[in-house]
N, C-alpha and C positions, 0 to 999 in steps of 0.2 A: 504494500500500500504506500508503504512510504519513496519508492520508486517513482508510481506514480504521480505522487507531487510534485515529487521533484523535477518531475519531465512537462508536466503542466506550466511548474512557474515557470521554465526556461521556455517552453514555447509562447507562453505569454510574455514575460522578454523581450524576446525575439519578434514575436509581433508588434508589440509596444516600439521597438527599436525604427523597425521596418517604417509603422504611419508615420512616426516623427521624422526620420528620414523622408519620405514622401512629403510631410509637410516643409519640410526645408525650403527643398526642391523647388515648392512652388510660390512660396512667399518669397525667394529671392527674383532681386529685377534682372532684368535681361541685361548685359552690357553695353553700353552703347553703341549705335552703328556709325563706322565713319561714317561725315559728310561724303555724297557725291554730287557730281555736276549734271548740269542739262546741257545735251546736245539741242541744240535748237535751229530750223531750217531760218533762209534767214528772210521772209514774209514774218515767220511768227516773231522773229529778234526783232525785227524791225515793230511789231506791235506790241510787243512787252517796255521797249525802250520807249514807246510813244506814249503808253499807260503809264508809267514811272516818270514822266516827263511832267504828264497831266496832273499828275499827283504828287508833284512837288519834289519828286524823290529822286537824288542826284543818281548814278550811275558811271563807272567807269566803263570805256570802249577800248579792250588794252589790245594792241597792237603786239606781236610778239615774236616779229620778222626781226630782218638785220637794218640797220639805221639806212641804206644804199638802197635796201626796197622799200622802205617809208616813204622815205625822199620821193621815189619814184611815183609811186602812187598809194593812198592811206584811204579811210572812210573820215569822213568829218567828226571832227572832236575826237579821234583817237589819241591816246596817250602810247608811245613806245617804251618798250620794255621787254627787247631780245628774248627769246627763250634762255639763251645762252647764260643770261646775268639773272633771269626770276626768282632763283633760288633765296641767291643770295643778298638780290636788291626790295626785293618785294615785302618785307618788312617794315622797308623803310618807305618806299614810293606807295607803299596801297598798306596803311596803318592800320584803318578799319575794315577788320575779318568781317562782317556785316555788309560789307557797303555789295551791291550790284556788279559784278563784275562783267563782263562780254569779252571773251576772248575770241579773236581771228588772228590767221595764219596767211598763208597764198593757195593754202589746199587744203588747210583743212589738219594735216597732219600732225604740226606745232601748236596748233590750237588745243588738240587734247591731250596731248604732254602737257601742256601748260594748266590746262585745266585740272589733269592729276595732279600735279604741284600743288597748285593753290588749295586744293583741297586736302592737300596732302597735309600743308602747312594750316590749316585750321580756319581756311575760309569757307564760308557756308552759304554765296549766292553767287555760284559760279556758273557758268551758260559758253558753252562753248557752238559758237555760230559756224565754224568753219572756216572757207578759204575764201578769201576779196576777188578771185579767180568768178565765185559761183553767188553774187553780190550784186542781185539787180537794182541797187540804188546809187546814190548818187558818190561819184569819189572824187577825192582830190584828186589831181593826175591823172596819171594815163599808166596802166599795164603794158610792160613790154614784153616779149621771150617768152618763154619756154617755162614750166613749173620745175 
């Protein structure tokens, strides 16, 4: 008889172990998800930056070519800031993790590197539009060459 107890309390235990376990489990949060970015065609960039416009709300247009195709031809109110240097400069030039960001390329390519970056580094309204190549609005300049 006394076996039996003894096999009872330990399977009670053991049950008892198991719910609280289970309870654990479920009362902890999830971890959080990194931020990611929006690819965004660029009719809809072009209408998210018109709503953000409308609504008071600044937004950067980061350029993230080499300073030789800026020159050449940019989108209006772009700010430059090579892929090349984002890492290490984008702390300093784009302060507020918050603010709107729109990144373009010439294809599209460096756009979402760049966009991984900044998300990487702890921004949280990033929108990657693609390449000024596929940009039917208005630009400064003129496109020359080849991608």
């Amino acid at each position: 008889m006394r076996k039996w107890i003894i096999l009872a309390v330990i399977l009670l235990l053991g049950a008892g172990a198991a719910l609280l376990a289970t309870q654990n489990d479920q009362e902890k949060p999830e971890p959080p998800r990194p931020p990611i970015y929006q690819h965004l065609e660029a009719t809809d960039a072009q209408a998210k930056m018109t709503e953000l416009t409308e609504n008071g709300t600044d937004f950067i247009l980061l350029d993230v070519r080499t300073e030789a195709e800026f020159e050449e031809a940019h989108l209006p109110g772009a700010t430059l800031l090579p892929l090349d240097d984002l890492a290490v400069k984008a702390p300093v030039r784009l302060p507020d993790q918050d603010a709107y960001i729109f990144v373009y390329c010439r294809s599209g390519y460096r756009s979402e590197q760049a966009a991984l970056s900044l998300v990487g580094g702890g921004y949280r309204n990033v929108f990657d539009i693609g390449g000024i190549i596929d940009w039917p609005f208005e630009i400064v300049g003129e496109l020359r060459g080849e991608d």
